[in-house]
C-alpha positions in Angstrom: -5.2 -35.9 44.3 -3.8 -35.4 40.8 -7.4 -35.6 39.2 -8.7 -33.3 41.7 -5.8 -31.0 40.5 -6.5 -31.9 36.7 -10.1 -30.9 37.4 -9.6 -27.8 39.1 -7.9 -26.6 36.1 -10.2 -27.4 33.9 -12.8 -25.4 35.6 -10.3 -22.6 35.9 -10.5 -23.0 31.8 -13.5 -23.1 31.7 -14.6 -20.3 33.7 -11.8 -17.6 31.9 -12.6 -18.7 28.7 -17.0 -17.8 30.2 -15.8 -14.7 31.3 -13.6 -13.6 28.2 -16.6 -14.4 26.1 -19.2 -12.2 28.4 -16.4 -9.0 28.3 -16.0 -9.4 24.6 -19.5 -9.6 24.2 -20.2 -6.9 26.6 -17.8 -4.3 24.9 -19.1 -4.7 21.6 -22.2 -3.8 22.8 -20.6 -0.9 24.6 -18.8 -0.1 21.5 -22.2 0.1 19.3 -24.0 2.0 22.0 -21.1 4.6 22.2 -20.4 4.8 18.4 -21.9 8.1 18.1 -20.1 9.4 20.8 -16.9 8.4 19.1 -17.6 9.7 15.8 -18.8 13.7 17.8 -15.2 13.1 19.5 -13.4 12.1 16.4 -15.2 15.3 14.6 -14.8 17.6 17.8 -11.1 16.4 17.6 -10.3 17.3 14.3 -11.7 21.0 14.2 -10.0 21.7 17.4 -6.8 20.6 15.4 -7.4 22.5 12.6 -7.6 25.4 14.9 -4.7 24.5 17.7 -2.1 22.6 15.0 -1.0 25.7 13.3 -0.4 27.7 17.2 1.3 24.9 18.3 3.2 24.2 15.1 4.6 27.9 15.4 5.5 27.4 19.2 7.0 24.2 19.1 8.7 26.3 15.7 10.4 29.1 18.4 11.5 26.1 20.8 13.6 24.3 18.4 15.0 27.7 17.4 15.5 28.7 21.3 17.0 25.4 21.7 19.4 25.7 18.2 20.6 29.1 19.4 21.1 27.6 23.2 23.3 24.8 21.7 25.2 26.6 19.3 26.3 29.6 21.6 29.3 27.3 22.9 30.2 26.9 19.6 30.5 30.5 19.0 34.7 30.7 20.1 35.6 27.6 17.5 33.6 29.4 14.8 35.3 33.0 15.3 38.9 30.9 15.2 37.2 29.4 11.8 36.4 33.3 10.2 39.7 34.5 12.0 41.2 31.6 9.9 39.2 31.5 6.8 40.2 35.6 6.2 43.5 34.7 6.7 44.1 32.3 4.4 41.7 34.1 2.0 44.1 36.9 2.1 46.8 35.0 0.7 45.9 33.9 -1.9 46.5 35.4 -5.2 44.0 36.8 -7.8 43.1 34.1 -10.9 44.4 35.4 -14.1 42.4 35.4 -16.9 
């Protein structure tokens, strides 16, 4: 029984290490027959970047302003109390001689 076990993984081996070989082998063939495909996409690609980045540069720009503004409005009250503050305290003081 155990040998029959011993051998049955040995085949299972053996036939995953056969089929890894055939896919590896079958993909770099893929790969070379679609190379030129890759290399139009990889051009294609860029030039659509060059023309997209700087749109979506701007807009993503705008959202992080948008969200800035969105997060600092609550903050508005404590910085009022700050000015209110700041002029108050700037008021006191006295000029520098020279």
């Amino acid at each position: 029984m155990g040998v029959l076990v011993v051998g049955l993984a040995f085949m299972a081996v053996a036939v995953l290490f056969t089929l890894a070989a055939v896919a590896a082998v079958f993909k770099i063939v893929l790969r070379l027959i679609l190379l030129p495909l890759l290399l139009v996409k990889f051009i294609v690609m860029g030039v659509v970047m060059l023309l997209v980045g700087p749109i979506l540069f701007v807009v993503g720009l705008a959202a992080f302003l948008v969200t800035g503004l969105a997060l600092a409005v609550p903050l508005l009250p404590l910085a009022a109390l700050g000015l209110i503050l700041w002029l108050l305290v700037r008021e006191n003081r006295r000029p520098a001689v020279a």
